[in-house]
C-alpha positions as CSV (number, residue, x, y, z in Angstrom):
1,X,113.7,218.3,7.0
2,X,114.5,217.1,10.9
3,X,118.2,216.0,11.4
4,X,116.6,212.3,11.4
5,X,115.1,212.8,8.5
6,X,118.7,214.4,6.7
7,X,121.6,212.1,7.6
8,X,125.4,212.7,6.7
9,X,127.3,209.8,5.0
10,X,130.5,209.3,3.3
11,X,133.3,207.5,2.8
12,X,135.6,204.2,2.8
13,X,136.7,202.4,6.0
14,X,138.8,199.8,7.1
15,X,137.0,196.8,9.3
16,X,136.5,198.4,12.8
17,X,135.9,194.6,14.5
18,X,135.7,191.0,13.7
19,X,132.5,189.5,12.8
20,X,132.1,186.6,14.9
21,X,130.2,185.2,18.0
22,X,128.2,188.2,20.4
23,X,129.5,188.1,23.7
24,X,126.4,187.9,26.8
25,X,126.6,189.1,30.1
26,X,124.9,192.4,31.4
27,X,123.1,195.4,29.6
28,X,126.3,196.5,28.1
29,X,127.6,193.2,26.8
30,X,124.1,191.7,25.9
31,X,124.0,190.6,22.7
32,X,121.4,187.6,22.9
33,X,118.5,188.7,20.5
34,X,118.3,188.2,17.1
35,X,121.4,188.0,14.9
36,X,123.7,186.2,17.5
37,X,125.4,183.7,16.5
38,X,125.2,180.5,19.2
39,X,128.4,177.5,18.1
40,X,124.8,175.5,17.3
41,X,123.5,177.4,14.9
42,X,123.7,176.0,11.8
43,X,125.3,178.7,9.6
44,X,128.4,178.5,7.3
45,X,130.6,181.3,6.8
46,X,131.2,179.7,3.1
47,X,129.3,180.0,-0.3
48,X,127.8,176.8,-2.2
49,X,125.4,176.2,-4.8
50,X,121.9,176.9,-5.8
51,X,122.1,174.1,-8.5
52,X,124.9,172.1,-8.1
53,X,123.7,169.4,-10.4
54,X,124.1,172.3,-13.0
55,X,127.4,172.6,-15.3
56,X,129.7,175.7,-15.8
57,X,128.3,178.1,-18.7
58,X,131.6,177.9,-20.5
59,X,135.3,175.8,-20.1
60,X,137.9,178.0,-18.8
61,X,140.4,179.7,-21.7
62,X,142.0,182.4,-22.8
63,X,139.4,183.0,-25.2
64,X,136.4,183.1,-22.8
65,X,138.7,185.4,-20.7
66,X,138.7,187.9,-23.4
67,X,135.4,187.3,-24.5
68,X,133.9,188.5,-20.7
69,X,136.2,191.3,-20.8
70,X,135.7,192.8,-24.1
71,X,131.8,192.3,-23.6
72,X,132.3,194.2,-20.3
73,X,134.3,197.0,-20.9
74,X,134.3,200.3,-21.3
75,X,132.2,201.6,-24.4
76,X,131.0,197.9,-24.8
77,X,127.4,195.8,-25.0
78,X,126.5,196.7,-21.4
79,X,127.9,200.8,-21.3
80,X,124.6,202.5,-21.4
81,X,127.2,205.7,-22.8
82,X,125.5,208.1,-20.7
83,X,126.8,211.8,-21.5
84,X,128.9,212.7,-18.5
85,X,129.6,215.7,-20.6
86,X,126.5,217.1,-20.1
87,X,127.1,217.1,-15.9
88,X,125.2,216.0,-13.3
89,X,122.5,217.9,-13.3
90,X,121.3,217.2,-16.5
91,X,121.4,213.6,-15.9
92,X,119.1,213.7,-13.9
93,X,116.7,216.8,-14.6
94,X,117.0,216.3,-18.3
95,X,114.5,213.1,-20.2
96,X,117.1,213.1,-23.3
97,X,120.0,212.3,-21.4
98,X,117.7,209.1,-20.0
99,X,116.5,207.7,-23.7
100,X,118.8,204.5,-23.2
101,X,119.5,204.4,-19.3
102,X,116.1,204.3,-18.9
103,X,114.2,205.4,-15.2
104,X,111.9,203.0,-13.5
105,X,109.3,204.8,-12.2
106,X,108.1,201.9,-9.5
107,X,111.2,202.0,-8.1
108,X,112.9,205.3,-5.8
109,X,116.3,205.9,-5.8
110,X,117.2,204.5,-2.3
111,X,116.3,201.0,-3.7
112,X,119.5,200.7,-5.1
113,X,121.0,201.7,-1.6
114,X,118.9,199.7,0.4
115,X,119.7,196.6,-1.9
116,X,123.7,197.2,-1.0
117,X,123.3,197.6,2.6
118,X,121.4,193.8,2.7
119,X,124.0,192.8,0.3
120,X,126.6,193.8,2.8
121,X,124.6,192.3,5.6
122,X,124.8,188.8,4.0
123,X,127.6,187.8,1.6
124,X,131.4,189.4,1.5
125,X,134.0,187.4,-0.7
126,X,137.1,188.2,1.1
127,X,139.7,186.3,-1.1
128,X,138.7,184.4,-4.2
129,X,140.5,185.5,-7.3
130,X,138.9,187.3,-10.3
131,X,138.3,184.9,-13.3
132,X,140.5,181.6,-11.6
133,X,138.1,179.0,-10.6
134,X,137.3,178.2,-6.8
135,X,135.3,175.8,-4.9
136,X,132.5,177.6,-2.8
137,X,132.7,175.5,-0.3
138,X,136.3,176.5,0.7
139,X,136.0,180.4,-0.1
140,X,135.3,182.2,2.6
141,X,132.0,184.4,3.0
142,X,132.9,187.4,5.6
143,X,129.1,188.1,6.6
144,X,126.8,185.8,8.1
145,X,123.9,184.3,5.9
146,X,121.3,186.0,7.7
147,X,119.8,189.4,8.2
148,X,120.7,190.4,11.4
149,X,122.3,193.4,10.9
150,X,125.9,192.2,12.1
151,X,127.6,194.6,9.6
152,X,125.8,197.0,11.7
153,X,126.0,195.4,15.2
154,X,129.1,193.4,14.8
155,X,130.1,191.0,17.7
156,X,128.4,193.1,19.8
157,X,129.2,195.3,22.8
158,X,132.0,194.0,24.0
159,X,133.7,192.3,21.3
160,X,132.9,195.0,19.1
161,X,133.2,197.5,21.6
162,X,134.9,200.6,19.1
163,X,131.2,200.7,17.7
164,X,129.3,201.5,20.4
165,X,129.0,204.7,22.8
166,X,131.4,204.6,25.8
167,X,129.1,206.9,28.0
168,X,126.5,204.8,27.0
169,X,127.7,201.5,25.7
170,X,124.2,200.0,24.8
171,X,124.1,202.4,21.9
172,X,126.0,202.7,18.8
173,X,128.5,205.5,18.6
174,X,127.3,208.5,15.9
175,X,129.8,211.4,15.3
176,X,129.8,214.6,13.8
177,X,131.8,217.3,12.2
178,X,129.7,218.3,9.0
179,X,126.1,219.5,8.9
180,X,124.6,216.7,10.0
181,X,125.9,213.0,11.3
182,X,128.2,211.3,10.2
183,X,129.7,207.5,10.5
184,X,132.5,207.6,13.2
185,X,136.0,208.0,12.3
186,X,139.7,207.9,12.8
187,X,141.9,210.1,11.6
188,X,142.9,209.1,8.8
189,X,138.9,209.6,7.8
190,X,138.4,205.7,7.3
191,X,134.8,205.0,9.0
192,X,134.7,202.6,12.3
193,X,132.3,200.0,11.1
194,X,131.2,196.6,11.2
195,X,131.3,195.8,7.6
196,X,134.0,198.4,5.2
197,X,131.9,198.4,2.5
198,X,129.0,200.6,3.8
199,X,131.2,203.7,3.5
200,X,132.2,203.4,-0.2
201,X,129.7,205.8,-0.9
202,X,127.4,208.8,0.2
203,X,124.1,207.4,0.6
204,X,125.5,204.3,1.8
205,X,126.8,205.6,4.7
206,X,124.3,207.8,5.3
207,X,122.0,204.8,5.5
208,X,124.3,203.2,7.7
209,X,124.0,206.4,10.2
210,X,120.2,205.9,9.9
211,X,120.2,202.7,11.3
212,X,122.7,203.7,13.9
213,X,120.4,206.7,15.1
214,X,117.3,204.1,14.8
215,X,118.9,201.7,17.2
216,X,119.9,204.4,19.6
217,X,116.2,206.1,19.3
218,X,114.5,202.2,20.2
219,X,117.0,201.9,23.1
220,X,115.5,205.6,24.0
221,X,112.2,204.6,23.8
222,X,112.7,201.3,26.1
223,X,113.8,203.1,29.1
224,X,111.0,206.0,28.1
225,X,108.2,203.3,28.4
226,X,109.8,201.8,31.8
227,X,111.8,199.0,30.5
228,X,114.3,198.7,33.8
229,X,116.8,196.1,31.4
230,X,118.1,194.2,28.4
231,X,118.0,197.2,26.8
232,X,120.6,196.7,24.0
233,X,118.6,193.2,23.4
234,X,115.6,194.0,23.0
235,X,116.3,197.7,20.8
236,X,118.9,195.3,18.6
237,X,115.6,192.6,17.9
238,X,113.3,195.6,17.6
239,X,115.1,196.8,14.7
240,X,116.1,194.0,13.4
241,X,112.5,192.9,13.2
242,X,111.6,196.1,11.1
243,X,114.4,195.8,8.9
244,X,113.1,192.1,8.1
245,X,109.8,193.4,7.5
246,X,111.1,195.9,5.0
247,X,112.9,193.4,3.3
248,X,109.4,191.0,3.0
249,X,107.0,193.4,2.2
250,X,108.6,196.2,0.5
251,X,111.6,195.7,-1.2
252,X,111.5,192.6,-2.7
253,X,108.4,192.8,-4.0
254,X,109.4,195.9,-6.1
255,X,112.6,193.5,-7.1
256,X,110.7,190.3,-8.2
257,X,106.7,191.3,-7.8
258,X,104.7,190.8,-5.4
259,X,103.2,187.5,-6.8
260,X,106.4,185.4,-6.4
261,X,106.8,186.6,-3.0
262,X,103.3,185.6,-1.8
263,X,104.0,182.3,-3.8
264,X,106.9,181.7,-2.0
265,X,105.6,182.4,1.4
266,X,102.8,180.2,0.6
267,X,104.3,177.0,-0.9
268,X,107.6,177.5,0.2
269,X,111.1,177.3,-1.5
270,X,111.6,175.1,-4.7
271,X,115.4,174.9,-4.9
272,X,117.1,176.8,-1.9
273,X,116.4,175.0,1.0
274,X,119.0,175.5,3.5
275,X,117.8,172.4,5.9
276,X,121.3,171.2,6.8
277,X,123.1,174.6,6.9
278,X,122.3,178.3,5.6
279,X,124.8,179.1,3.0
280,X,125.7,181.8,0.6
281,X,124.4,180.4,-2.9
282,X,127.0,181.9,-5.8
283,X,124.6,181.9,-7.9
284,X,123.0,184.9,-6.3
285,X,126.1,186.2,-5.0
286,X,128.0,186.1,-8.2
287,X,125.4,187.0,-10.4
288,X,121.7,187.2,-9.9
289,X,122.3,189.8,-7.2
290,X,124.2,191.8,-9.0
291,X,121.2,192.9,-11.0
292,X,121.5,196.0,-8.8
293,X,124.0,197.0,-10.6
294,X,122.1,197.9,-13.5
295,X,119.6,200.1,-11.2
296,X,122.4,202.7,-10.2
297,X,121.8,206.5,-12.0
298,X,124.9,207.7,-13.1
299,X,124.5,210.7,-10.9
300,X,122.1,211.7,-7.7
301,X,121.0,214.7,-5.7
302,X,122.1,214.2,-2.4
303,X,120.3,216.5,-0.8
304,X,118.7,219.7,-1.4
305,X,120.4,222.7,0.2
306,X,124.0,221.4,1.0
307,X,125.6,223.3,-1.4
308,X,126.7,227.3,-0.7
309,X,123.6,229.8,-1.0
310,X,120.8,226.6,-0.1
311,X,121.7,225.0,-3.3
312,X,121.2,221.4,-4.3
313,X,124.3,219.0,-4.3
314,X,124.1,216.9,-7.3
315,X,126.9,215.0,-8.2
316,X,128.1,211.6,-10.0
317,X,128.0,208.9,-8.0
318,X,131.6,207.6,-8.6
319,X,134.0,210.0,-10.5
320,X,137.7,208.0,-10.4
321,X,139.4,210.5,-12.2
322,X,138.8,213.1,-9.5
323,X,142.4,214.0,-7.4
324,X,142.0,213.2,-3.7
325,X,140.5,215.9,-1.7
326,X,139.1,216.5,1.3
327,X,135.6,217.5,-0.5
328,X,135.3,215.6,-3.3
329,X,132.6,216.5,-6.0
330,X,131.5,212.9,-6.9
331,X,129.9,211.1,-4.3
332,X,133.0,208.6,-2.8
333,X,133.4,208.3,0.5
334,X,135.8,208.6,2.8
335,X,135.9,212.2,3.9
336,X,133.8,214.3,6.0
337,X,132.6,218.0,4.8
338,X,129.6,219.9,5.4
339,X,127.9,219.4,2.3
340,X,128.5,215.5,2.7
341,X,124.6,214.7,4.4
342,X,121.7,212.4,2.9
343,X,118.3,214.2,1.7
344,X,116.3,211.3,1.9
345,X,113.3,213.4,0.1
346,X,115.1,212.2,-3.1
347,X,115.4,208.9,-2.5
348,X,112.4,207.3,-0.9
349,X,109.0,208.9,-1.4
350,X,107.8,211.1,1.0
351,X,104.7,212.9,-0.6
352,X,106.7,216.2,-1.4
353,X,107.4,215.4,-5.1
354,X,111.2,215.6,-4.4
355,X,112.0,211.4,-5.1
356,X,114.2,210.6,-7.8
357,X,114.0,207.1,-9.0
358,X,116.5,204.1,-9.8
359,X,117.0,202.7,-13.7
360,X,115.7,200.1,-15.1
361,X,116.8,196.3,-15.0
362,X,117.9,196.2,-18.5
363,X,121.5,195.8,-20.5
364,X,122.5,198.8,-19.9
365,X,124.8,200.2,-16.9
366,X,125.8,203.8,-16.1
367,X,128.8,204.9,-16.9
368,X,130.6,205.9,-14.1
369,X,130.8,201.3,-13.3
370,X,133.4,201.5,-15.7
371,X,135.7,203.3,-14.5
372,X,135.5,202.7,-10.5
373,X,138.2,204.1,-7.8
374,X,140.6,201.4,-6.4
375,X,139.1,202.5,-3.0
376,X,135.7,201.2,-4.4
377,X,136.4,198.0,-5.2
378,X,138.2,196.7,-2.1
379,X,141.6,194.8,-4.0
380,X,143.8,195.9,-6.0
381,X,143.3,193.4,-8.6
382,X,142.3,194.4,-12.1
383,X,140.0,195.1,-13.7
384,X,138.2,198.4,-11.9
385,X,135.2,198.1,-14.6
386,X,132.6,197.0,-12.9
387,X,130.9,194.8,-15.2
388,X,134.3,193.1,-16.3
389,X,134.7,192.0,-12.4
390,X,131.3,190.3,-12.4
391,X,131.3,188.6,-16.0
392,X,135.1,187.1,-14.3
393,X,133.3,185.6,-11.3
394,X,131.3,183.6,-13.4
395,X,134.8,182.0,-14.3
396,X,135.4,182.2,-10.6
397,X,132.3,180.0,-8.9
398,X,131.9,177.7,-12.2
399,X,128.4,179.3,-12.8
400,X,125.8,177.9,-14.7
401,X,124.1,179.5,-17.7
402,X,120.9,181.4,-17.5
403,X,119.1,178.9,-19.8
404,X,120.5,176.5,-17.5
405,X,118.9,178.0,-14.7
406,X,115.5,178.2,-16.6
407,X,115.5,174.5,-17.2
408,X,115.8,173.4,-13.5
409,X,113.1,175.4,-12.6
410,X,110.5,175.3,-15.4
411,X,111.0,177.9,-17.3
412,X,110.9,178.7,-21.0
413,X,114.4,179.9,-21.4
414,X,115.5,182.9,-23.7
415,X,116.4,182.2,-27.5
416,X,119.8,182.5,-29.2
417,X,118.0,185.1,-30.8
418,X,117.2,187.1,-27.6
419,X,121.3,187.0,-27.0
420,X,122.5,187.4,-30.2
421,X,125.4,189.9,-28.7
422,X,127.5,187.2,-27.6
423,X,127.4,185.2,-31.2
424,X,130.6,187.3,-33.0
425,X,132.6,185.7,-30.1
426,X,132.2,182.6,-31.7
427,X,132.0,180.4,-28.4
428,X,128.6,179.7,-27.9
429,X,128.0,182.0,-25.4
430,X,124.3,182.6,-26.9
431,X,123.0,179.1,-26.6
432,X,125.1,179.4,-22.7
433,X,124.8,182.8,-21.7
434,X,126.6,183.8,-18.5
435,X,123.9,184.6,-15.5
436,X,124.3,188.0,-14.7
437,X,123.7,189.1,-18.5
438,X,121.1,186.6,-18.9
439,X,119.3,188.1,-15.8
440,X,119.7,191.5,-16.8
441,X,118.1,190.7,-20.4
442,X,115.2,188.8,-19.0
443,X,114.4,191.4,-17.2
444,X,114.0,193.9,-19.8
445,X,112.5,191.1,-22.1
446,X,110.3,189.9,-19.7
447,X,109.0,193.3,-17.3
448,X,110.5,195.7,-19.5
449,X,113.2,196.1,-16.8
450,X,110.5,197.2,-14.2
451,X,111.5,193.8,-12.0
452,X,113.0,190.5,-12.6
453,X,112.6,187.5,-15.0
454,X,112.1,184.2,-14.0
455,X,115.2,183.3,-13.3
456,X,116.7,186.0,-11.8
457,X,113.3,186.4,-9.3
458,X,113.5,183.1,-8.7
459,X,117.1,183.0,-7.6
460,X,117.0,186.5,-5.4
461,X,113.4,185.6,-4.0
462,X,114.4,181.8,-2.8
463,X,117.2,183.1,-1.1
464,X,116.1,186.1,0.7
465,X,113.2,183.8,2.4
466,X,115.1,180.8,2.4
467,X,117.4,182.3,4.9
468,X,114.8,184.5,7.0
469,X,112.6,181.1,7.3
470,X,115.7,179.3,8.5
471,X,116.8,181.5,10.8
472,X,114.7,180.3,13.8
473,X,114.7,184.5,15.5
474,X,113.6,186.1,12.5
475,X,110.0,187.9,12.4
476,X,109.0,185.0,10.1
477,X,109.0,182.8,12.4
478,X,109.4,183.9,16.2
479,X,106.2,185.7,16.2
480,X,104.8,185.3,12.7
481,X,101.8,187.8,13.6
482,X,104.0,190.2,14.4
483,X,103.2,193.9,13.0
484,X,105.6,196.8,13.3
485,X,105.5,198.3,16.7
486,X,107.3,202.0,15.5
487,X,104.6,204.5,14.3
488,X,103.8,204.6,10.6
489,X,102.9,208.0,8.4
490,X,99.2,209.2,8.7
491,X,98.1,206.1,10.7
492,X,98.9,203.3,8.1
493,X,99.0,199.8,8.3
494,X,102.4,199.0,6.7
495,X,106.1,200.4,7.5
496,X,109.0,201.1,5.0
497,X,112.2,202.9,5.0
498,X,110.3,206.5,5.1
499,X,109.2,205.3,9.2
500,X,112.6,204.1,9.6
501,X,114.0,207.2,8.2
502,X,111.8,209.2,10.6
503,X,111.2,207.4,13.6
């Protein structure tokens, strides 16, 4: 594999810059392509409502408190009990560790990575508290809603200047230190980026560096093919293009099928239409969304000879009961060591037989969610299980229950039946189900955990378009026949991560 092809990731890092408007001015400083953000533009850095006309699931209480935490602890309904006993290796290599936490084989492993890093380009909760109720409209969302790669860009060149190359300041800044790149740091070890999050892990981060080393490679290319200026703008709407097109045609089809997207494209949005102001629905944000949660392995192969002797590094993907060290053997980030790089063979699929794929949208969540490092989660508020934090927010944003949801938009909502799990509580929570369980079990009732249900397709496929329609420089809609300019594999017609990967 090329150095592009094999990119170093880990870690946890502070916010390197603010997130605000891009500053313009010459090659250095030009940020006027797609993703700034003019005092016009109709954007609010807030969340709202999908269905406001909808009620909570539930009343706040005690009682619903402990409900949401009892059903998502720790050995509970949702703990797919996966035998971390058994190691790593055998996770992944061995089918009878996989007879519950089931693989889906129409989705690779980077799917799950992919799916965080747009989640970190669009919605970041920066202060509302865990299971106390908020308005939307007041809590603050730390990303723009739109996909313009500011948690990779920032403000910019020169408002975000720490992120870019100082010999070279049209490019983002890549370090090194291990076998292969690596997000810059300080140090302390905690990454210089745009947005903290995309250094919690190992394959984050390493997808991170690939879109750095992208960017840089476009702004390459430019001045290659004679382009004499606006080099950072035009390498910065190159990619973002791309990454839009990725989003559209190949991931979320494989989250919500291929059909609902192509409806959606043709008809339009039913019920997230951000006319007046693109906003972070908490419906998605809260729940819905957090489907992906359910698609992490307990463990991964990072890569295929960074361990001593040419040997495989396989290791869990969070291990929070691991001391601190400078080489940890779970994938956290946060640290910097030879062994520390990306093998993308195992996570997208690039013909060698080497991909690994995600797990199934079901009920059941690897093991290692419920017991996350503090440095994971990004507060110190309790609880660190995973799950437990989710079910809370539903508290949080007032959500509305799946069968809610399935009645505004047409659909023949799950029975008690379906959701009987929730009946010993004694609070209803069957006929009123909060929306991230009811997503998760539509899915596997529905598409046998292959994709999304009604509801939660609905809710994840509205918004992505929703905001790439409204955003008047998207590929959607500033040249709608646009077709990926970067060279695909073996002369095709289409583009995914493995071009991006590569390029």
């Amino acid at each position: 594999m090329s150095r592009r092809r094999l990119m170093v990731g880990a870690g946890l890092g502070m916010v390197a810059a603010a997130v605000g408007l891009p500053v313009g001015g010459a090659e250095g400083a030009d940020a006027g392509s797609a993703g700034s953000h003019p005092h016009h533009d109709p954007y609010q850095m807030t969340f709202g409502r999908m269905f406001p006309q909808l009620a909570p699931f539930a009343e706040p209480s005690a009682a619903l408190t402990e409900a949401l935490l009892d059903f998502g602890r720790a050995g509970g309904p949702l703990d797919a009990n996966d035998d971390l006993a058994a190691g790593p290796v055998a996770l992944i290599v061995d089918p009878s560790k996989s007879l519950v936490n089931r693989d889906n084989p129409l989705h690779t492993a980077g799917i799950t990575f992919l799916g965080q890093f747009l989640d970190h380009d669009v919605t970041f909760d920066v202060g509302s508290p865990l299971g106390v109720p908020a308005d939307p409209q007041h809590s603050t969302n730390g990303r723009s809603p739109r996909f313009d790669l500011d948690s990779l860009y920032g403000a910019g060149p020169s408002a975000s200047y720490q992120l870019y190359d100082p010999a070279d300041p049209v490019k983002l800044t890549i370090a090194h230190g291990g076998m292969f790149e690596d997000l810059p740091r300080r140090d302390d070890m905690s990454a210089i980026l745009g947005d903290p999050r995309n250094d919690e892990n190992l394959i984050l981060s390493g997808l991170h560096c690939a879109f750095i080393l992208a960017h840089n490679r476009t702004v390459d290319e430019l001045r290659a093919n004679g382009v004499r200026a606006h080099h950072f703008t035009r390498a910065r709407r190159e990619l973002t293009w791309h990454y839009q097109w990725i989003i559209v045609h190949q991931f979320l089809p494989l989250l919500v099928g291929q059909d609902l997207v192509d409806k959606i494209l043709r008809h339009g949005n039913r019920f997230f239409r951000p006319d007046d102001g693109a906003f972070m629905p908490v419906e998605f944000q809260g729940a819905a969304y957090r489907c992906g949660h359910s698609m992490v392995r307990p463990s991964y192969r990072a890569n295929l000879k960074g361990n001593p002797g040419d040997q495989p590094f396989f290791a869990l993907v969070f291990d929070a009961d691991l001391p601190d060290s400078a080489d940890p053997e779970d994938l956290s980030g946060g640290v910097r060591a030879p062994r520390r790089f990306v093998g993308w063979q195992t996570f997208f699929d690039f013909g060698d037989g080497n991909v690994k794929h995600n797990k199934r949208i079901d009920t059941h969540l690897s093991t290692p969610l419920f017991n996350l490092p503090l440095k994971a989660i990004f507060s110190r508020d309790t609880p660190t299980v995973l799950p437990q934090r989710t079910l809370l927010r539903h508290i949080t944003w007032s959500l509305p229950s799946g069968q809610a949801v399935a009645g505004a938009i047409g659909s023949d909502a799950l029975s008690a039946a379906d959701l009987g799990e929730w009946a010993d509580y004694g609070l209803g929570l069957e006929h009123s189900t909060p929306l991230f369980h009811y997503v998760l079990k539509e899915a596997e009732l529905q598409h046998d955990g292959l994709q999304l249900g009604a509801v939660g397709g609905r809710i994840i496929a509205e918004v992505f378009l929703g905001l790439l329609r409204h955003d008047p420089t998207s590929y959607l809609n500033t040249r709608p026949s646009w077709q990926p300019t970067w060279p695909a594999r073996n002369g095709a017609s289409t583009f995914d991560m493995v071009d991006l990967l590569t390029y």
